[in-house]
Structure formats: C-alpha cells, structure tokens
CHARMM internal coordinates of N, CA and C (Angstrom, degrees):
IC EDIT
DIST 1 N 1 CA 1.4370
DIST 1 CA 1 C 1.5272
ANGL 1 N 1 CA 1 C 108.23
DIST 1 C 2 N 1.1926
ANGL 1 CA 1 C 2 N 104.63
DIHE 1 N 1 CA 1 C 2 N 122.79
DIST 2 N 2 CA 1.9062
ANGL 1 C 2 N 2 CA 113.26
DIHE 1 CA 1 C 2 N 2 CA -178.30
DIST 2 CA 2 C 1.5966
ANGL 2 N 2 CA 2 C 107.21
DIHE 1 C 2 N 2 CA 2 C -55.80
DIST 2 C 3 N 1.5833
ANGL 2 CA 2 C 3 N 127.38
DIHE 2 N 2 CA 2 C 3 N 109.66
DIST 3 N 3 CA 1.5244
ANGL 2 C 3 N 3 CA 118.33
DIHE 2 CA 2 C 3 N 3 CA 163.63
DIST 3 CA 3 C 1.6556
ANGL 3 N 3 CA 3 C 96.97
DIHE 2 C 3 N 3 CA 3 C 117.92
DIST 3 C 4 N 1.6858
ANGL 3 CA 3 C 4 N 118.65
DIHE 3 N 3 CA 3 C 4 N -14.30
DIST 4 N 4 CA 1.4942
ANGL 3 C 4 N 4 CA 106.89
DIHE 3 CA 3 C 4 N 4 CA 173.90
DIST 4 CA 4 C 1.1330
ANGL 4 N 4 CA 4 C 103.68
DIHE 3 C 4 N 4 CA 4 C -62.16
DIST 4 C 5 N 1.4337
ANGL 4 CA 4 C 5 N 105.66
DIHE 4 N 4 CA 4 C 5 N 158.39
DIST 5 N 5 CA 1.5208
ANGL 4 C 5 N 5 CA 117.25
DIHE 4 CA 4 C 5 N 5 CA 166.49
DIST 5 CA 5 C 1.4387
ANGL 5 N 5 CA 5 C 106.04
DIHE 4 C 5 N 5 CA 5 C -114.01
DIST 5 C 6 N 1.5410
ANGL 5 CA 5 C 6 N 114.57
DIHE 5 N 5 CA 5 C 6 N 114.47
DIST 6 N 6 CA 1.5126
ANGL 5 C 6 N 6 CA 111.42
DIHE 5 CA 5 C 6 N 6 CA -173.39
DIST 6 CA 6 C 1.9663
ANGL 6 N 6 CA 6 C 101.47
DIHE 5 C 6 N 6 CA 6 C -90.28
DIST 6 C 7 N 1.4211
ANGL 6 CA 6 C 7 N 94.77
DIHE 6 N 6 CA 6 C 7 N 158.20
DIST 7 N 7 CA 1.5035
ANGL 6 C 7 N 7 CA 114.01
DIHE 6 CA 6 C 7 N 7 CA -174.32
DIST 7 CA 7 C 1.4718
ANGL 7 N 7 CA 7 C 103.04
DIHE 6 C 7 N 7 CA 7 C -110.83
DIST 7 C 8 N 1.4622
ANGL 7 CA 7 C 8 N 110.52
DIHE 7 N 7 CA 7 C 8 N 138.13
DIST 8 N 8 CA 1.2861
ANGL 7 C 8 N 8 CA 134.90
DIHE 7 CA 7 C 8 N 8 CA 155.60
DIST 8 CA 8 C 1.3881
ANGL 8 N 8 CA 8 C 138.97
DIHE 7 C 8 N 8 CA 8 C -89.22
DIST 8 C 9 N 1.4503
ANGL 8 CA 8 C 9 N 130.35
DIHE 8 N 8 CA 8 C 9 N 154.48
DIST 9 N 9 CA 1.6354
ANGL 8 C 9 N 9 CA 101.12
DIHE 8 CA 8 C 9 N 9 CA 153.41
DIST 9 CA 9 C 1.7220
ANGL 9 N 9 CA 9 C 96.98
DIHE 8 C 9 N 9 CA 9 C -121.84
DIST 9 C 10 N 1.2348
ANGL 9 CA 9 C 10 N 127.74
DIHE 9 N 9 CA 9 C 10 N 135.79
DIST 10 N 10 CA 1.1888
ANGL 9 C 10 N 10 CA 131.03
DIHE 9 CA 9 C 10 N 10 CA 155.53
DIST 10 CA 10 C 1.4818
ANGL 10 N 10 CA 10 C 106.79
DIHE 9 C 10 N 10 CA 10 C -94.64
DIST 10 C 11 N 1.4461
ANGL 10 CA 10 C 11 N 135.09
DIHE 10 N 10 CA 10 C 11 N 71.92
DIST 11 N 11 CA 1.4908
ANGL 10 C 11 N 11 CA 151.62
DIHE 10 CA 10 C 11 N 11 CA 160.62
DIST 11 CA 11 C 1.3027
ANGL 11 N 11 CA 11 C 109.84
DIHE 10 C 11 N 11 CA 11 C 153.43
DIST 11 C 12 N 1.5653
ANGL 11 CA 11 C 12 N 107.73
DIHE 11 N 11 CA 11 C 12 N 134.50
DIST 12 N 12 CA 1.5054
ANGL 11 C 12 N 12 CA 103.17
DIHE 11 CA 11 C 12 N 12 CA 159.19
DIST 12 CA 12 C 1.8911
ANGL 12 N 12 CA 12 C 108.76
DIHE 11 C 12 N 12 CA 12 C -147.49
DIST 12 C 13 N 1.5524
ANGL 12 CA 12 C 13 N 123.20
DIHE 12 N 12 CA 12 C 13 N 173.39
DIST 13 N 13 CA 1.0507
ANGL 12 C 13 N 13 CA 97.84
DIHE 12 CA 12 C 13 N 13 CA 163.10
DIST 13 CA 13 C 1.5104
ANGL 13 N 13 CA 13 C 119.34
DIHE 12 C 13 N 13 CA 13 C -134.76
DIST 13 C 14 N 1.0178
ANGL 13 CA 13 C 14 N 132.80
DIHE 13 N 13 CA 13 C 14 N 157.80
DIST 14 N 14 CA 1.7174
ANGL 13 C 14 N 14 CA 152.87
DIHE 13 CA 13 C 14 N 14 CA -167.26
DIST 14 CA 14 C 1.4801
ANGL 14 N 14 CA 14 C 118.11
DIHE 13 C 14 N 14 CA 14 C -128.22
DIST 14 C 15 N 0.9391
ANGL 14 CA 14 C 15 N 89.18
DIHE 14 N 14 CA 14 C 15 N 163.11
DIST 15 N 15 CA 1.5482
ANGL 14 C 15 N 15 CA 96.97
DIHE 14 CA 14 C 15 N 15 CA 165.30
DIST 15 CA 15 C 1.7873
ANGL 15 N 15 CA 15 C 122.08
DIHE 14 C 15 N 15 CA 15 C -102.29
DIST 15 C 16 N 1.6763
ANGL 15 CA 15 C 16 N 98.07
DIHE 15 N 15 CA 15 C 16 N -169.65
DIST 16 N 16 CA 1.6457
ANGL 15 C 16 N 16 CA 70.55
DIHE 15 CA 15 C 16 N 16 CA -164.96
DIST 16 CA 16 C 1.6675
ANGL 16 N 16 CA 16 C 93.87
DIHE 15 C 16 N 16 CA 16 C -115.55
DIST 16 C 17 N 1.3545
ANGL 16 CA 16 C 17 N 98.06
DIHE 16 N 16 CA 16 C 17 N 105.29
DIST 17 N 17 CA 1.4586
ANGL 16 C 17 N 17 CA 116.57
DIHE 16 CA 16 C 17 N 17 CA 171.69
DIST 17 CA 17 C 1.7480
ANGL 17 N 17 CA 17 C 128.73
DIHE 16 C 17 N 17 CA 17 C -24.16
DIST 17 C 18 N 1.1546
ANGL 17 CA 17 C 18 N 118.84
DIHE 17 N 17 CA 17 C 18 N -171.53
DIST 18 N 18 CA 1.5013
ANGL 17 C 18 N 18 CA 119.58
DIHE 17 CA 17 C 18 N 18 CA 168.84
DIST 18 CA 18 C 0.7185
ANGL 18 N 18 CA 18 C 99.25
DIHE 17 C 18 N 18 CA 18 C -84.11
DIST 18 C 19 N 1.6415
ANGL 18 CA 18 C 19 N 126.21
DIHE 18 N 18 CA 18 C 19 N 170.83
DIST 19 N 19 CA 1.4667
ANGL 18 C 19 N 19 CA 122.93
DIHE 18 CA 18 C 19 N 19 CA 159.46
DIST 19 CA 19 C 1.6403
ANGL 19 N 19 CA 19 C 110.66
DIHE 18 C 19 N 19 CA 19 C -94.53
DIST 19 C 20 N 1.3165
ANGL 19 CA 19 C 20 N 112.29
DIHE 19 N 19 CA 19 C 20 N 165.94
DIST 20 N 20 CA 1.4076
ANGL 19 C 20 N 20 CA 129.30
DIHE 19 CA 19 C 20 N 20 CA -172.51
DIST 20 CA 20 C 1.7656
ANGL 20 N 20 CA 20 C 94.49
DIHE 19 C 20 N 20 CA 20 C 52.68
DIST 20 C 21 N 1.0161
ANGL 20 CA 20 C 21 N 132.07
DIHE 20 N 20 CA 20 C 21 N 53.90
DIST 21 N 21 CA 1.3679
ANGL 20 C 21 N 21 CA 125.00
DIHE 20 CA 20 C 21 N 21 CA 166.06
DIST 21 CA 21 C 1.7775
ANGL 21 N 21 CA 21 C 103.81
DIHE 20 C 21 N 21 CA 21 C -125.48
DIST 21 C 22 N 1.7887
ANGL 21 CA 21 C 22 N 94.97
DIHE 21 N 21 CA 21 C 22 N 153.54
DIST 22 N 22 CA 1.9861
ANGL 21 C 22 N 22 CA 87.99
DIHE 21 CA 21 C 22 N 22 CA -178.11
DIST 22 CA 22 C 1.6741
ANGL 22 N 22 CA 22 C 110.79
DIHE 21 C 22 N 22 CA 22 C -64.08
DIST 22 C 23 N 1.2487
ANGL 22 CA 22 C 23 N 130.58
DIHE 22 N 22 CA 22 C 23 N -9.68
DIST 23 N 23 CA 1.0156
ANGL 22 C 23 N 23 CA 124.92
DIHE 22 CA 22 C 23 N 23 CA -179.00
DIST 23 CA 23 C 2.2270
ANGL 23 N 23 CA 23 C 110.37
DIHE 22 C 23 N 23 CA 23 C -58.01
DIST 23 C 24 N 1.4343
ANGL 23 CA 23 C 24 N 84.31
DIHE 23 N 23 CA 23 C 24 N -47.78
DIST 24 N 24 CA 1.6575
ANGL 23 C 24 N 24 CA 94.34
DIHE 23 CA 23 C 24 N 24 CA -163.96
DIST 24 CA 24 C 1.8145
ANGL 24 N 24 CA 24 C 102.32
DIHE 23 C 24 N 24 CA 24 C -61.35
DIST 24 C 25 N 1.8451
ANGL 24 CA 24 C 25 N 117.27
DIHE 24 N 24 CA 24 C 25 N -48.15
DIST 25 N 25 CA 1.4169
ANGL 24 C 25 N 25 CA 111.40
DIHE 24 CA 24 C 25 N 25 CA 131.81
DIST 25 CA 25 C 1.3626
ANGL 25 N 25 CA 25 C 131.54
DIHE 24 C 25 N 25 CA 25 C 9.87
DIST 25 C 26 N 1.0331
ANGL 25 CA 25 C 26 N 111.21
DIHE 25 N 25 CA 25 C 26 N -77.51
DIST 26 N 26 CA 1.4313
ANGL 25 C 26 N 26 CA 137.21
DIHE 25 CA 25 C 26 N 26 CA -174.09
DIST 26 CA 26 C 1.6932
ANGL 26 N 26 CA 26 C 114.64
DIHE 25 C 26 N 26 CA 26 C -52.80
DIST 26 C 27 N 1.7801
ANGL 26 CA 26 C 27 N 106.86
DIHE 26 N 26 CA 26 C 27 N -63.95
DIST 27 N 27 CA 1.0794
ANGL 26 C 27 N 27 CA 113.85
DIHE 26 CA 26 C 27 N 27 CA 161.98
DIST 27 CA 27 C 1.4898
ANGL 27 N 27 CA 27 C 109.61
DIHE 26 C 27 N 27 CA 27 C -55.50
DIST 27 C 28 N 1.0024
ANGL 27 CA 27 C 28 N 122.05
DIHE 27 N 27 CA 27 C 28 N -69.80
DIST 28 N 28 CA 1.6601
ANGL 27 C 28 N 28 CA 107.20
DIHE 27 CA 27 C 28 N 28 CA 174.01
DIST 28 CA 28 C 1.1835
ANGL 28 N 28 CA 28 C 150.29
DIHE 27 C 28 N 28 CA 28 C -15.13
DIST 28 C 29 N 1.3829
ANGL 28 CA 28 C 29 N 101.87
DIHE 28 N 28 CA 28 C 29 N -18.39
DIST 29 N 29 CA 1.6471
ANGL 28 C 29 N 29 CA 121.41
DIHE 28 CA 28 C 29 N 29 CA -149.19
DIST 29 CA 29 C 1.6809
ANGL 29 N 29 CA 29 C 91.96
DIHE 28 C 29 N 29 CA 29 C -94.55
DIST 29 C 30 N 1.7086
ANGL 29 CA 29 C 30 N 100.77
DIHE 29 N 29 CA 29 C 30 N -57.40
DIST 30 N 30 CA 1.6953
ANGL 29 C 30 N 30 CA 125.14
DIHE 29 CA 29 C 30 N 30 CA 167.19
DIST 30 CA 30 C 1.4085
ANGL 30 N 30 CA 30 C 94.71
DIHE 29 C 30 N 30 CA 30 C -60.42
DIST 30 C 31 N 0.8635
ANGL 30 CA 30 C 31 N 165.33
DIHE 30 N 30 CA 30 C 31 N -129.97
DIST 31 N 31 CA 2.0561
ANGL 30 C 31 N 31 CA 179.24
DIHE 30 CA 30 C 31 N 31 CA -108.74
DIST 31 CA 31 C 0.7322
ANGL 31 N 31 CA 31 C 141.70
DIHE 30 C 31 N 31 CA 31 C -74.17
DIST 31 C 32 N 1.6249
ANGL 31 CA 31 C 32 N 112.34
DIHE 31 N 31 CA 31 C 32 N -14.78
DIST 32 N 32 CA 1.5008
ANGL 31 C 32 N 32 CA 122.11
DIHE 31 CA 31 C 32 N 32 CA -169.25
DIST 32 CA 32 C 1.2920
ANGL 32 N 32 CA 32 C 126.57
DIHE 31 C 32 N 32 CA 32 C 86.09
DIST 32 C 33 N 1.3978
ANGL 32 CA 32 C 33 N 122.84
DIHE 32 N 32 CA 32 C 33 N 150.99
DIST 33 N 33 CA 2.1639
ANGL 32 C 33 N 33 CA 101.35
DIHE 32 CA 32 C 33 N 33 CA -178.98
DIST 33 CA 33 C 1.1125
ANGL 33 N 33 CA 33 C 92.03
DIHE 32 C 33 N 33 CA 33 C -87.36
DIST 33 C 34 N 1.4937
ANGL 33 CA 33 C 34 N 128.63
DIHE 33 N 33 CA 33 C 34 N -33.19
DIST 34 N 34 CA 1.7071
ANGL 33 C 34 N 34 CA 120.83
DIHE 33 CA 33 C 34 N 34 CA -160.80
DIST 34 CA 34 C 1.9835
ANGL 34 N 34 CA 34 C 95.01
DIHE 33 C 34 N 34 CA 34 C -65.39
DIST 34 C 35 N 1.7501
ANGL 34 CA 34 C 35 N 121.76
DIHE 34 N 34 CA 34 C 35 N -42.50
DIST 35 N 35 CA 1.7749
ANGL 34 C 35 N 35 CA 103.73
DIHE 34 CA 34 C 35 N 35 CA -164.00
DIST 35 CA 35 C 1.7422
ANGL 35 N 35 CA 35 C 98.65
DIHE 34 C 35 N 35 CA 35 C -82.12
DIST 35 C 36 N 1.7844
ANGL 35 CA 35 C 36 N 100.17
DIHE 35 N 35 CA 35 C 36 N 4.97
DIST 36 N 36 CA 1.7058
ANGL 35 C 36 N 36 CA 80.79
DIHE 35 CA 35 C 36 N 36 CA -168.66
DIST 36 CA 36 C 1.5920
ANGL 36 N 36 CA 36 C 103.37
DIHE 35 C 36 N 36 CA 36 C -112.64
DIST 36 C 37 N 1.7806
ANGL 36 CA 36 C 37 N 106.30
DIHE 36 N 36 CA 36 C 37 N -3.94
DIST 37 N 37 CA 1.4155
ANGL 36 C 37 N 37 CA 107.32
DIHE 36 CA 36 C 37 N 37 CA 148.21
DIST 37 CA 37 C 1.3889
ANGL 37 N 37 CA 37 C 139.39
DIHE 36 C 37 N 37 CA 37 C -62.20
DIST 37 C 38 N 1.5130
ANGL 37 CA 37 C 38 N 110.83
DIHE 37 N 37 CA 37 C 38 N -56.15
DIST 38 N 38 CA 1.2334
ANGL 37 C 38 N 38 CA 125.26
DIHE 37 CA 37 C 38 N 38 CA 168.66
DIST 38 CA 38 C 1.5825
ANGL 38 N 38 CA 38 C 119.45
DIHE 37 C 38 N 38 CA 38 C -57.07
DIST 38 C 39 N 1.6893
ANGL 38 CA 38 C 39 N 119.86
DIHE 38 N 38 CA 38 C 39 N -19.12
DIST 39 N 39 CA 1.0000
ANGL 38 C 39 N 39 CA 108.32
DIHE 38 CA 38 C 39 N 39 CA 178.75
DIST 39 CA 39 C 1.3833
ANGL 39 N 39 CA 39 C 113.73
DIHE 38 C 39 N 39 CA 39 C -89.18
DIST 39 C 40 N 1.0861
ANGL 39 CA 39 C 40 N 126.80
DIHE 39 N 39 CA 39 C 40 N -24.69
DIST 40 N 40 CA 1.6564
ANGL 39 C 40 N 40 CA 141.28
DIHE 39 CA 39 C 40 N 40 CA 140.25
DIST 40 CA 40 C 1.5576
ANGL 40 N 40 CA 40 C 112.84
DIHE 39 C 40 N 40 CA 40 C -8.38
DIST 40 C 41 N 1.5130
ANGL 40 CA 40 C 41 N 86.79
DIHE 40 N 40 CA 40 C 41 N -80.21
DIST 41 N 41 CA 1.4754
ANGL 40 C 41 N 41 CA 105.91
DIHE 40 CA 40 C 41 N 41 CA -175.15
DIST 41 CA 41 C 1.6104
ANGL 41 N 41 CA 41 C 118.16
DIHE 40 C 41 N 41 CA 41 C -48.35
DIST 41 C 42 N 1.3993
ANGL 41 CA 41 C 42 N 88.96
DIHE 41 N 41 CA 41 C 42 N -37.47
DIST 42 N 42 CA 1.3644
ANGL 41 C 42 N 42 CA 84.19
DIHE 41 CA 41 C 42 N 42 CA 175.81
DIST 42 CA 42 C 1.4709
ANGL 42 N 42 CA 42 C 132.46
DIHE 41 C 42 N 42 CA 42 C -92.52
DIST 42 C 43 N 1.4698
ANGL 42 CA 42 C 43 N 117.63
DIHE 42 N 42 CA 42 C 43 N -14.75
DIST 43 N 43 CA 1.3091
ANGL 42 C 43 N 43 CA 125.71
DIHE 42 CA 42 C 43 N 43 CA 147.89
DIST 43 CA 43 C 1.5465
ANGL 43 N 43 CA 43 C 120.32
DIHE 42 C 43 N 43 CA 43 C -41.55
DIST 43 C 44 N 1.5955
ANGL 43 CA 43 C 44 N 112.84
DIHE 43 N 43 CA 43 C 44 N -50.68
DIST 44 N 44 CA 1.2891
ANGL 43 C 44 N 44 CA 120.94
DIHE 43 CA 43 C 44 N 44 CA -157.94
DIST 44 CA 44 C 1.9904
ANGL 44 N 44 CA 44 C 79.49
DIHE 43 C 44 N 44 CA 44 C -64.44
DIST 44 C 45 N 1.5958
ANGL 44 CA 44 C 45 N 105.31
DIHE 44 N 44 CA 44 C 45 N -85.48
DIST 45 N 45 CA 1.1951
ANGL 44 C 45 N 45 CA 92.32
DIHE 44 CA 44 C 45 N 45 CA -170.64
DIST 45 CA 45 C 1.7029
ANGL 45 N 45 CA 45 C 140.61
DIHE 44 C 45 N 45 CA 45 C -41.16
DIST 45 C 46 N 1.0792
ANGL 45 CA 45 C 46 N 123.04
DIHE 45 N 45 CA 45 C 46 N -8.53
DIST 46 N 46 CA 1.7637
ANGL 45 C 46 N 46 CA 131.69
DIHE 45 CA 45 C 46 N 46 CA 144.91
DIST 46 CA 46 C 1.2791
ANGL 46 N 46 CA 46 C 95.42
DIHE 45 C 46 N 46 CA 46 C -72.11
DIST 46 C 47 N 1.0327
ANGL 46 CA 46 C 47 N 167.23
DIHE 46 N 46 CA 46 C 47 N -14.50
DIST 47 N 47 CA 1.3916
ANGL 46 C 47 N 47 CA 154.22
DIHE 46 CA 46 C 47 N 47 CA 178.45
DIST 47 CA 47 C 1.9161
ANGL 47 N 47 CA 47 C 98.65
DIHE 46 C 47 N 47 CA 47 C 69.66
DIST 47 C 48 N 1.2929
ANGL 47 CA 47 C 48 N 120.03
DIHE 47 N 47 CA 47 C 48 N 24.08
DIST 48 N 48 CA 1.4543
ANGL 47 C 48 N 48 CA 112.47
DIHE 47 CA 47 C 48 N 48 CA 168.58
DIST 48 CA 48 C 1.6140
ANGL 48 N 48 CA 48 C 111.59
DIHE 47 C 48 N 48 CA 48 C -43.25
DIST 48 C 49 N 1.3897
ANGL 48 CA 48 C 49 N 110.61
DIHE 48 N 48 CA 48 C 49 N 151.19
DIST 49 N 49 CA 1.7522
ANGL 48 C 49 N 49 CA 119.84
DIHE 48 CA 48 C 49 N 49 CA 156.09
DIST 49 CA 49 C 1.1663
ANGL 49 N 49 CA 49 C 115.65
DIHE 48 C 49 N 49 CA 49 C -62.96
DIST 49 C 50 N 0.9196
ANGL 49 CA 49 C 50 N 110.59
DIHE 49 N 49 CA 49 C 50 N 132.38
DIST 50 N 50 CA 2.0498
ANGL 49 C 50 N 50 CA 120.70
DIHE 49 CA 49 C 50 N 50 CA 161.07
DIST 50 CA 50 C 1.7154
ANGL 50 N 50 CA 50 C 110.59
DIHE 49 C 50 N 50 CA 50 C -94.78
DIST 50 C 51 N 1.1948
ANGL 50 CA 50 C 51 N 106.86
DIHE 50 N 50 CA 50 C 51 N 173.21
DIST 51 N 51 CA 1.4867
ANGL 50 C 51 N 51 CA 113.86
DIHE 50 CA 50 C 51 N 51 CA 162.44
DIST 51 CA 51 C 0.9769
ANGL 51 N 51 CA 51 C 114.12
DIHE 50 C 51 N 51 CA 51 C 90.44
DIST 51 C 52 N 1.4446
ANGL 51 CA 51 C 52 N 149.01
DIHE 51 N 51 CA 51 C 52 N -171.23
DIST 52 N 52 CA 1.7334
ANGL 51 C 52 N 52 CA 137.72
DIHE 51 CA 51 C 52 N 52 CA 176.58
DIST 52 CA 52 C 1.3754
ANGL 52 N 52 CA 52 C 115.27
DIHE 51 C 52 N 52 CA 52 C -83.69
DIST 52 C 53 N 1.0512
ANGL 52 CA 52 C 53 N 128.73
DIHE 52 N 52 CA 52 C 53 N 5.11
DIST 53 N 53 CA 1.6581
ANGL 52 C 53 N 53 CA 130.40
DIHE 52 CA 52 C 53 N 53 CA 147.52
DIST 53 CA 53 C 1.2955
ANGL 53 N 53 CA 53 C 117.86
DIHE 52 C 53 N 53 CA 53 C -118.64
DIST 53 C 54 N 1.4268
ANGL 53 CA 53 C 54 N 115.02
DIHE 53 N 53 CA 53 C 54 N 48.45
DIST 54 N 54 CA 1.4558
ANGL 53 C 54 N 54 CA 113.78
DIHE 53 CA 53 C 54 N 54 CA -177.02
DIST 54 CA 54 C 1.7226
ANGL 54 N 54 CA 54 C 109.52
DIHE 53 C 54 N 54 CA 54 C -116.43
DIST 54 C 55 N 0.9817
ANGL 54 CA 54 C 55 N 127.39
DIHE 54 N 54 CA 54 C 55 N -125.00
DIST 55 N 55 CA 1.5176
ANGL 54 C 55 N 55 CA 122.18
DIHE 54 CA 54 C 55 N 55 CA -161.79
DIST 55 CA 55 C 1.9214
ANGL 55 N 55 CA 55 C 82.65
DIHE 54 C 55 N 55 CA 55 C -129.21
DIST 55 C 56 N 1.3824
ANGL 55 CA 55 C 56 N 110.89
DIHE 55 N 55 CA 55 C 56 N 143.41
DIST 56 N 56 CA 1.4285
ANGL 55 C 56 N 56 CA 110.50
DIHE 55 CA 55 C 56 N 56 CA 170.23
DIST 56 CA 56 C 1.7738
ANGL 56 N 56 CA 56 C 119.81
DIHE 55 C 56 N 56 CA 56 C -114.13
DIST 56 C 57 N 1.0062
ANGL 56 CA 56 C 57 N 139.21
DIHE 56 N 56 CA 56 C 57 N -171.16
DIST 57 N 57 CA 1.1846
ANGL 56 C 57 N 57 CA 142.90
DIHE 56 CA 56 C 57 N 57 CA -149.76
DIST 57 CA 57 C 1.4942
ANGL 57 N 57 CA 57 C 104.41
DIHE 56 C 57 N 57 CA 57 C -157.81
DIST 57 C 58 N 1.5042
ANGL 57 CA 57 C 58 N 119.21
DIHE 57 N 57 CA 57 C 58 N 131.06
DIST 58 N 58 CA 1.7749
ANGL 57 C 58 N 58 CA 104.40
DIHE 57 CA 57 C 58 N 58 CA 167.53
DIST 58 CA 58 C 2.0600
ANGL 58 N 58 CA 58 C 97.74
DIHE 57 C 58 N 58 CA 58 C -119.20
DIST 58 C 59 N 0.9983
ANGL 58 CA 58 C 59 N 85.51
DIHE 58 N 58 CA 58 C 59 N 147.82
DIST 59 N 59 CA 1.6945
ANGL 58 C 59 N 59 CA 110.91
DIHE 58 CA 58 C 59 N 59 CA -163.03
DIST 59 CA 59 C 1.2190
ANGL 59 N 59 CA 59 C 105.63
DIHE 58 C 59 N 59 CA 59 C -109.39
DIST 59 C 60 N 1.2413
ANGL 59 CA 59 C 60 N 134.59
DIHE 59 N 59 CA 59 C 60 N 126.75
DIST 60 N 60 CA 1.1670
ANGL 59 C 60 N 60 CA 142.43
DIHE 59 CA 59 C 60 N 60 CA -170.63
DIST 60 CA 60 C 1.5471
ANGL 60 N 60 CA 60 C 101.96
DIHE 59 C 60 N 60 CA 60 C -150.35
END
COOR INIT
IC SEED 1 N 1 CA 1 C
IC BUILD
C-alpha cells in the first residue's frame, strides 16, 4: 500500500531453543548462524537450560 509505514524490530528475546530445530532457524534469520552459533556454544559450555523452561537470551 503506497504511504504505509512498515515496522521493524531490531531486538528481541527467546529462549535457547533445541538444537537442529526451525526455531534456532528462526533466530538465525535475525543474528546470523556464526552469533547464533557461538551463542550455542557457549550456552552448551555454561551448561545453560534449553527448551521453554530453560535460560533465555535477548538478541540485538
């Protein structure tokens, strides 16, 4: 439509998904695979929770 003004979000936050699931995808899409690898990696190694009662993350 000529004159909408479309909306963005540059940040949001999640949790930290399964791995190999479309969710983690998802984050990717916003983050990059390389900040949404390393942030993985680095969950795993803190031993953070995943899943919908796990530890969440805000992404910017």
């Amino acid at each position: 439509t000529p004159g909408y003004q479309f909306k963005v979000v540059d940040a949001f936050s999640t949790n930290f998904h399964l791995p190999k699931s479309t969710l983690v995808m998802l984050v990717s899409a916003f983050a990059t695979r390389d900040f949404t690898l390393a942030a993985y990696h680095h969950a795993i190694e803190e031993r953070y929770r995943f899943f919908s009662f796990g530890d969440a993350m805000f992404v910017k």
